[in-house]
Biotite code that builds the C-alpha atoms (Angstrom):
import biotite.structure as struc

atoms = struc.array([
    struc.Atom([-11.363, 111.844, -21.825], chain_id="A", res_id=1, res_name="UNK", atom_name="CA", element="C"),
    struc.Atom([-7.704, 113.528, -22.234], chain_id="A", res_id=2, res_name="UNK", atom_name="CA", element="C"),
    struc.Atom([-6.118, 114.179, -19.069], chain_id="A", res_id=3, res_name="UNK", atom_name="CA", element="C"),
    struc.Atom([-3.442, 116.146, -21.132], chain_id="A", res_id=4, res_name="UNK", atom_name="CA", element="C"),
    struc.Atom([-2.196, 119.619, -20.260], chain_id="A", res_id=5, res_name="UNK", atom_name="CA", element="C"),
    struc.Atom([-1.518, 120.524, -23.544], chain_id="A", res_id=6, res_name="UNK", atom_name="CA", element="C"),
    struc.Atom([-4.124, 122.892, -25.966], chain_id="A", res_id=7, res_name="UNK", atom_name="CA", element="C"),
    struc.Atom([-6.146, 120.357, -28.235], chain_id="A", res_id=8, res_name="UNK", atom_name="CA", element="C"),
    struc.Atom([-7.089, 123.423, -30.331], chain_id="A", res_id=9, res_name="UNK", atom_name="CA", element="C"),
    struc.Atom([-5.259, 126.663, -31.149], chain_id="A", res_id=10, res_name="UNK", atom_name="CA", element="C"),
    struc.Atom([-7.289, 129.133, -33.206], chain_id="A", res_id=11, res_name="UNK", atom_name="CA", element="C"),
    struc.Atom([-5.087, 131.675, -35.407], chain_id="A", res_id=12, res_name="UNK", atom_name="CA", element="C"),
    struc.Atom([-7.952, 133.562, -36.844], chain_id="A", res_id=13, res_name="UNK", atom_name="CA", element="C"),
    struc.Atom([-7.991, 132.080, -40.242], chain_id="A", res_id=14, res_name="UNK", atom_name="CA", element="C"),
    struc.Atom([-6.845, 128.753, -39.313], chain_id="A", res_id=15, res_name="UNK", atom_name="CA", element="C"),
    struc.Atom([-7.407, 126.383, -36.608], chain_id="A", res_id=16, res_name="UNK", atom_name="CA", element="C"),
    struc.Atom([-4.914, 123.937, -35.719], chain_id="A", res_id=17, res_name="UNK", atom_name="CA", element="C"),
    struc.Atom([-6.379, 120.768, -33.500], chain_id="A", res_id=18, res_name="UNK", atom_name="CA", element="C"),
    struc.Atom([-4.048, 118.752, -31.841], chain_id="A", res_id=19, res_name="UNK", atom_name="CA", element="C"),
    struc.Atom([-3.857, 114.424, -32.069], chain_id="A", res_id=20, res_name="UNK", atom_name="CA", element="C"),
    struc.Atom([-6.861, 113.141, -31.304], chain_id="A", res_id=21, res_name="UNK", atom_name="CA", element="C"),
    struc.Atom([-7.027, 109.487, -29.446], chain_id="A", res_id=22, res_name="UNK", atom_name="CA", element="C"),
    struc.Atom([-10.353, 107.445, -29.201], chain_id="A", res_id=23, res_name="UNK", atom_name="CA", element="C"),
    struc.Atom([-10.533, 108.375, -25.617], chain_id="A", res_id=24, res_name="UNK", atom_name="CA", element="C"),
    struc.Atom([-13.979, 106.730, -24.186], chain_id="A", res_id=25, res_name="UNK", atom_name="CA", element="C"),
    struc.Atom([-16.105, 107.799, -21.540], chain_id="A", res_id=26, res_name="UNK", atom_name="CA", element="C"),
    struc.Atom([-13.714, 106.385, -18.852], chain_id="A", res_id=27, res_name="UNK", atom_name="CA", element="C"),
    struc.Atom([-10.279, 107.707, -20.168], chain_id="A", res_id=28, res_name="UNK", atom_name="CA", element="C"),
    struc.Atom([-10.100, 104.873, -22.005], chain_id="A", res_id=29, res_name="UNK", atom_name="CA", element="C"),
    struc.Atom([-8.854, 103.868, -25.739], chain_id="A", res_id=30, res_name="UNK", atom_name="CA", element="C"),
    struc.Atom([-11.082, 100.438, -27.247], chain_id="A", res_id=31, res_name="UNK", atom_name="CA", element="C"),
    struc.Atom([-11.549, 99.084, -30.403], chain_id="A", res_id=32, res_name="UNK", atom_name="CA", element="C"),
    struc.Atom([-10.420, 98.032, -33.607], chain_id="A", res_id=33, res_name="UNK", atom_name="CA", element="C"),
    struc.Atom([-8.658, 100.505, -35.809], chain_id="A", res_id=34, res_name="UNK", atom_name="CA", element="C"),
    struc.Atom([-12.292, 101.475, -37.643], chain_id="A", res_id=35, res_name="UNK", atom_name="CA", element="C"),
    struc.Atom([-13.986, 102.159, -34.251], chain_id="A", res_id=36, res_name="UNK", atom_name="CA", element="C"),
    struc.Atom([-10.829, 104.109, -33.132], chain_id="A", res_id=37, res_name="UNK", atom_name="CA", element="C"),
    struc.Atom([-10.777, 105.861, -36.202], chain_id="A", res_id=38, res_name="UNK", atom_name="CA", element="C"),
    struc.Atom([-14.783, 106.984, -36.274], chain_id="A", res_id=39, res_name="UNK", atom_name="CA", element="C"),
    struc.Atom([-14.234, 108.157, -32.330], chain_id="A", res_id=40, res_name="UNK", atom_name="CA", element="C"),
    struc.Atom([-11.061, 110.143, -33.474], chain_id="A", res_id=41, res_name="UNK", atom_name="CA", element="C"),
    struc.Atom([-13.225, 111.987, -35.636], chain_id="A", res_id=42, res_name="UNK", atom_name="CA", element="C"),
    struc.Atom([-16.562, 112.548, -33.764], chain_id="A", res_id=43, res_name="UNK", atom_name="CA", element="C"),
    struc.Atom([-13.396, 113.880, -31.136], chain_id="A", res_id=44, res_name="UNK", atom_name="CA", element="C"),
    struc.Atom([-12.356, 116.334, -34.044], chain_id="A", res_id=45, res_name="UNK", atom_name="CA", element="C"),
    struc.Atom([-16.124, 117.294, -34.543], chain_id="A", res_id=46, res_name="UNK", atom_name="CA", element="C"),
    struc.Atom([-16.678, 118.667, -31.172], chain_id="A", res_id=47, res_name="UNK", atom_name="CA", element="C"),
    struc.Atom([-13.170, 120.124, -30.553], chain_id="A", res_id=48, res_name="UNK", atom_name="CA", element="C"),
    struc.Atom([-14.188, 122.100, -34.019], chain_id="A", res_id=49, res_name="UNK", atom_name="CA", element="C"),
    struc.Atom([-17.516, 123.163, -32.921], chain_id="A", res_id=50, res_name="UNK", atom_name="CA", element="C"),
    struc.Atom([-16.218, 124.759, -30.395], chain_id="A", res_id=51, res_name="UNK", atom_name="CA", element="C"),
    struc.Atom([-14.555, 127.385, -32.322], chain_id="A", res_id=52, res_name="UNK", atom_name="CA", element="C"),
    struc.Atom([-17.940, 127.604, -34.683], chain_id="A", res_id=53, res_name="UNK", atom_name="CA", element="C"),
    struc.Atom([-16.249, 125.473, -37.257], chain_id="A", res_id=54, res_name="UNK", atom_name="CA", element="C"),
    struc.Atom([-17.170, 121.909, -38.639], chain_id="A", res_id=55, res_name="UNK", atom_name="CA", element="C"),
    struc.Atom([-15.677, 118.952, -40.384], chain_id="A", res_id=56, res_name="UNK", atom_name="CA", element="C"),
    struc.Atom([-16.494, 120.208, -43.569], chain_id="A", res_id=57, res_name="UNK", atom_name="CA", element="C"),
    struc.Atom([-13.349, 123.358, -42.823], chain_id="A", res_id=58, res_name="UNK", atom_name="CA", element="C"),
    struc.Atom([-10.948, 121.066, -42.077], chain_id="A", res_id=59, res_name="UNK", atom_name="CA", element="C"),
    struc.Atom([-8.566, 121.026, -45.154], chain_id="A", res_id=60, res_name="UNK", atom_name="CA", element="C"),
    struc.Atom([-5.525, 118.515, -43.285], chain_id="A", res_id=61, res_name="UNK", atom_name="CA", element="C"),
    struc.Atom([-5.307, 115.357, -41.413], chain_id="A", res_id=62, res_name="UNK", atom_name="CA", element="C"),
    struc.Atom([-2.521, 114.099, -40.549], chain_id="A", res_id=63, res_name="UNK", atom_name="CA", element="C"),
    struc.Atom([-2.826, 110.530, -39.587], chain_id="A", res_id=64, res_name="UNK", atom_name="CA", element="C"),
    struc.Atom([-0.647, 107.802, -37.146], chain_id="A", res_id=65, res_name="UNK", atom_name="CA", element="C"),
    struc.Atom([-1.834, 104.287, -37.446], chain_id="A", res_id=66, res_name="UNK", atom_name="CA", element="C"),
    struc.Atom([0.348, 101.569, -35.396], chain_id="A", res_id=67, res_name="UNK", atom_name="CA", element="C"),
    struc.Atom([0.514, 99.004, -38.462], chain_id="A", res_id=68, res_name="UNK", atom_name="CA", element="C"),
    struc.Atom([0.785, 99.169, -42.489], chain_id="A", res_id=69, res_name="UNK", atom_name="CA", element="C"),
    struc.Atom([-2.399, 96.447, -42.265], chain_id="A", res_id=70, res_name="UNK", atom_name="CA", element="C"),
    struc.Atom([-4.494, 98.751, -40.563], chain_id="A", res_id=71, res_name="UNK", atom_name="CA", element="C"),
    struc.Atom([-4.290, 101.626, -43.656], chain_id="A", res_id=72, res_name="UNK", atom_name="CA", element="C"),
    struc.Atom([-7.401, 99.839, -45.619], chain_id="A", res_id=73, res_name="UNK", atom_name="CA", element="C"),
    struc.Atom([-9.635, 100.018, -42.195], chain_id="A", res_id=74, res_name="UNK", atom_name="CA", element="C"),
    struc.Atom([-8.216, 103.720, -41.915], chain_id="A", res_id=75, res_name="UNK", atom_name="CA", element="C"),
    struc.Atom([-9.356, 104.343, -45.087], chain_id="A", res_id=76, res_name="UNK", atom_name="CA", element="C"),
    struc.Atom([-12.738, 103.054, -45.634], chain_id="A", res_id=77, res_name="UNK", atom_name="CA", element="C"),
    struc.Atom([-14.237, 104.845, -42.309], chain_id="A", res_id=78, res_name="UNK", atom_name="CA", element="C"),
    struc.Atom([-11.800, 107.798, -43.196], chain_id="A", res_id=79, res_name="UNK", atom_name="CA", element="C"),
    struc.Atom([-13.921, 107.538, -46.756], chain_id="A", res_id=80, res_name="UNK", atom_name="CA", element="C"),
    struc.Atom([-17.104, 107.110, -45.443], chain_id="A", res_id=81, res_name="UNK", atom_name="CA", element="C"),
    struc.Atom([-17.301, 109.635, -42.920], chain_id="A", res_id=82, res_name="UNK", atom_name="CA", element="C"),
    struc.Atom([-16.038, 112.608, -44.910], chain_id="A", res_id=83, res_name="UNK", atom_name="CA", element="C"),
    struc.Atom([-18.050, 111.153, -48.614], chain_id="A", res_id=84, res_name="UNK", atom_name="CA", element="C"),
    struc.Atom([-16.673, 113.247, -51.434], chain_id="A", res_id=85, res_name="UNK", atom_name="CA", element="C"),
    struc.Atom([-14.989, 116.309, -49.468], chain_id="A", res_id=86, res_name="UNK", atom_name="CA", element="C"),
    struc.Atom([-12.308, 114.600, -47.818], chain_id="A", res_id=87, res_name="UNK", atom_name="CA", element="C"),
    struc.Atom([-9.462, 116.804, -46.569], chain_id="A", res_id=88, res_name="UNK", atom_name="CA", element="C"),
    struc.Atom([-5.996, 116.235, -47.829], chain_id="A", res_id=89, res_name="UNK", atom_name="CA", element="C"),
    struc.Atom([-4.532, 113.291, -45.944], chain_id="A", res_id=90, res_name="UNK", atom_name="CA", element="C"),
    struc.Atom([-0.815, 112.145, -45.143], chain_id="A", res_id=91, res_name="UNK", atom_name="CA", element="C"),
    struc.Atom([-1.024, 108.730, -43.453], chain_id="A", res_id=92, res_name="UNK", atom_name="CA", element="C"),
    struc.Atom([2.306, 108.101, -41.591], chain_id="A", res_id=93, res_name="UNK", atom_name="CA", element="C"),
    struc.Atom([3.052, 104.616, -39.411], chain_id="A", res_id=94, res_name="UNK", atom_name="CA", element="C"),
    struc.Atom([4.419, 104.343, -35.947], chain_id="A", res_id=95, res_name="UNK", atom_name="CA", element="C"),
    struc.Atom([4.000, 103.839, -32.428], chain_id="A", res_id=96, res_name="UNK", atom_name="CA", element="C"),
    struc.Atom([1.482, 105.826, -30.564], chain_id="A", res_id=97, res_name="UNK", atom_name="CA", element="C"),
    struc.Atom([2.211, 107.072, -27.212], chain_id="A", res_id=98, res_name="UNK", atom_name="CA", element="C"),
    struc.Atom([-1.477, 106.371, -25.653], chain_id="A", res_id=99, res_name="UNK", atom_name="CA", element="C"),
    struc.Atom([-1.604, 102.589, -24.657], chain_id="A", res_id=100, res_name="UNK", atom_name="CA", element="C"),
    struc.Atom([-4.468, 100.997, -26.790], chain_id="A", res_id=101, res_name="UNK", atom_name="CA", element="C"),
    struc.Atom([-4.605, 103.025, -29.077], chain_id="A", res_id=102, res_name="UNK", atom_name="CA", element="C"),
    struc.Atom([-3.924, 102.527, -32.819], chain_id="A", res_id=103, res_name="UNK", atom_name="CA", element="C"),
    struc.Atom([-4.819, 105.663, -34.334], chain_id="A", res_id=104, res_name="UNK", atom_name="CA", element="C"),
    struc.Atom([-4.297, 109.259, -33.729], chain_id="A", res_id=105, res_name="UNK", atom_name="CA", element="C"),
    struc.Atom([-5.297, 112.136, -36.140], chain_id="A", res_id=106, res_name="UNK", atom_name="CA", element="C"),
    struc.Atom([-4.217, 115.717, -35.902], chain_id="A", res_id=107, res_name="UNK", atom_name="CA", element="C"),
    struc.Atom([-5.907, 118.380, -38.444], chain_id="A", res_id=108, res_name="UNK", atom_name="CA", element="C"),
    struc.Atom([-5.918, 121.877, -39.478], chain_id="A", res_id=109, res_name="UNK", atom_name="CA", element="C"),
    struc.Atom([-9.499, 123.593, -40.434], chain_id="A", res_id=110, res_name="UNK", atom_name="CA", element="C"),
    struc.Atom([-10.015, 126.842, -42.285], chain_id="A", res_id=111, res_name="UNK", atom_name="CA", element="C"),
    struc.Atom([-12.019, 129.633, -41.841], chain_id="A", res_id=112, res_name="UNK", atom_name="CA", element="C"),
    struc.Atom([-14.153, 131.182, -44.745], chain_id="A", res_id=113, res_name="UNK", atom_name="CA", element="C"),
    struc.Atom([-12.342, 134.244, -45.134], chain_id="A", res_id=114, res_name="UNK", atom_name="CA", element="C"),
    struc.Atom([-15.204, 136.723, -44.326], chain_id="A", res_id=115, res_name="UNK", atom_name="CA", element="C"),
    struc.Atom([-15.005, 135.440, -40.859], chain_id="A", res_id=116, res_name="UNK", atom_name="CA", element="C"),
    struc.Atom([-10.921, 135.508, -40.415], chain_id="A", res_id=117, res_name="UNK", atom_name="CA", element="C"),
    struc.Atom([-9.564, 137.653, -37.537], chain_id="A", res_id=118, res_name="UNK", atom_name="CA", element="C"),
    struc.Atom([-6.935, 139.859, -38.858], chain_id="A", res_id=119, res_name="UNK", atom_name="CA", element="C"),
    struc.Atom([-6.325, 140.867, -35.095], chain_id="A", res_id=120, res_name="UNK", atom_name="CA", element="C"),
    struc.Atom([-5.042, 137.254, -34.052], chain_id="A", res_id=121, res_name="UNK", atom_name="CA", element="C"),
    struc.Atom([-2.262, 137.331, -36.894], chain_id="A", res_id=122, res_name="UNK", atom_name="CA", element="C"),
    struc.Atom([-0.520, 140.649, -35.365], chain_id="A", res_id=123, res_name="UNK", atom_name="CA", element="C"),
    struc.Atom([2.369, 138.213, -34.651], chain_id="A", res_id=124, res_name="UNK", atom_name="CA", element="C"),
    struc.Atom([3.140, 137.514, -38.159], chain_id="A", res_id=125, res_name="UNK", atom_name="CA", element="C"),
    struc.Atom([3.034, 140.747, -40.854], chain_id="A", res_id=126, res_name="UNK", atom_name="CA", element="C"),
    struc.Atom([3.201, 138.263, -43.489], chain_id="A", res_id=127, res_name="UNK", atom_name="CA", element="C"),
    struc.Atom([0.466, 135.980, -42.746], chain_id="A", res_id=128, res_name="UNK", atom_name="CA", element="C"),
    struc.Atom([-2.113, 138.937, -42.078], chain_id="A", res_id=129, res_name="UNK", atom_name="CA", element="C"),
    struc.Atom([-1.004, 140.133, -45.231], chain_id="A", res_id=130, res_name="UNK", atom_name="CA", element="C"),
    struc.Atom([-1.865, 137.529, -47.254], chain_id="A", res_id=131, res_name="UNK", atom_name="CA", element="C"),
    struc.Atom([-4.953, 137.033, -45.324], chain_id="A", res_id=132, res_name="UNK", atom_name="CA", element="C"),
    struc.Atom([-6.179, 140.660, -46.284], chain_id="A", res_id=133, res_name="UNK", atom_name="CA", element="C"),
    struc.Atom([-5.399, 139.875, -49.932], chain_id="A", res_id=134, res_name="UNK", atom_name="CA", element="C"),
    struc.Atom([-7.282, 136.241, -49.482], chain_id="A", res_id=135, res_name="UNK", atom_name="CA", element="C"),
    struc.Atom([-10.388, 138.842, -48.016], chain_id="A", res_id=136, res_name="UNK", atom_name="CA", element="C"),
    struc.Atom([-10.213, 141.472, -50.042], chain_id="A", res_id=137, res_name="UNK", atom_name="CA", element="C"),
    struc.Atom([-9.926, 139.147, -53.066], chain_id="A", res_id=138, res_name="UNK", atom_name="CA", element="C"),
    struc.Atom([-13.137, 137.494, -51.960], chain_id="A", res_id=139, res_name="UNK", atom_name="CA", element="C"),
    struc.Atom([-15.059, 140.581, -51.407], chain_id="A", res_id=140, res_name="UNK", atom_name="CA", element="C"),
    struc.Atom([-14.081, 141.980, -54.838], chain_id="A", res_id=141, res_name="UNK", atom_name="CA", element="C"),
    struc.Atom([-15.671, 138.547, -56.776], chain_id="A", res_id=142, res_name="UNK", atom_name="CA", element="C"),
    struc.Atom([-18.578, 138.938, -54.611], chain_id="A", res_id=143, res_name="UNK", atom_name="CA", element="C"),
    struc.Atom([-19.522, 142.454, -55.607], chain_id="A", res_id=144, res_name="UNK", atom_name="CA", element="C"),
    struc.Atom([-18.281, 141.678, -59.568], chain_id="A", res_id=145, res_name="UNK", atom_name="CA", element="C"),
    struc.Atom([-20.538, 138.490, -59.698], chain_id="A", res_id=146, res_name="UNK", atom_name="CA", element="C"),
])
């Protein structure tokens, strides 16, 4: 449970950017070694995604915090074993966490499949919705060629 103010998820139409996730229990509270943390982080990530009708299997960047160097292997193995063979790309960076307890916090960014972008949420930036409409209209033109 995060009592935080701030968005955990901000979705720009093509891509969805979810803020650090902390192994937050029932209770508010962060337990467990840096595997359990790490397997609640992402179950966290799941259901934050699902919310904008995206899974696990969009995500395309973690970013990762773990408190200690030792704990990278632990990281790594769950990390491994809960994504199998599609793992996102992955930048693992040590330091301390703000959250008392915990030892790992992951923040990702998820992509939608480009049939189901929305051009209107990019207004802000020409650029972007540019290159989204090429990314779209490239798509379309393989699928009617194929």
């Amino acid at each position: 449970m995060n009592t935080s103010t701030l968005p955990t998820i901000v979705d720009a139409g093509l891509l969805v950017f979810l803020a650090g996730q902390v192994a937050f229990d029932d209770q508010g509270i962060v337990r467990g070694d840096t595997a359990a943390q790490t397997r609640l982080c992402l179950e966290c990530m799941e259901h934050a995604l699902r919310e904008t009708g995206l899974s696990s299997s969009q995500l395309v960047e973690c970013t990762i915090w773990l408190c200690h160097q030792a704990d990278v292997a632990a990281f790594d193995d769950t990390y491994a074993a809960y994504f199998g063979s599609r793992k996102p790309a992955c930048t693992i960076l040590i330091g301390r966490l703000t959250v008392a307890g915990a030892l790992v916090e992951i923040d990702a960014v998820a992509r939608r499949a480009a049939g189901g972008m929305d051009l209107e949420s990019l207004t802000h930036c020409p650029y972007m919705q540019a290159t989204a409409r090429r990314s779209r209209d490239a798509e379309l033109e393989q699928r009617t060629t194929a």
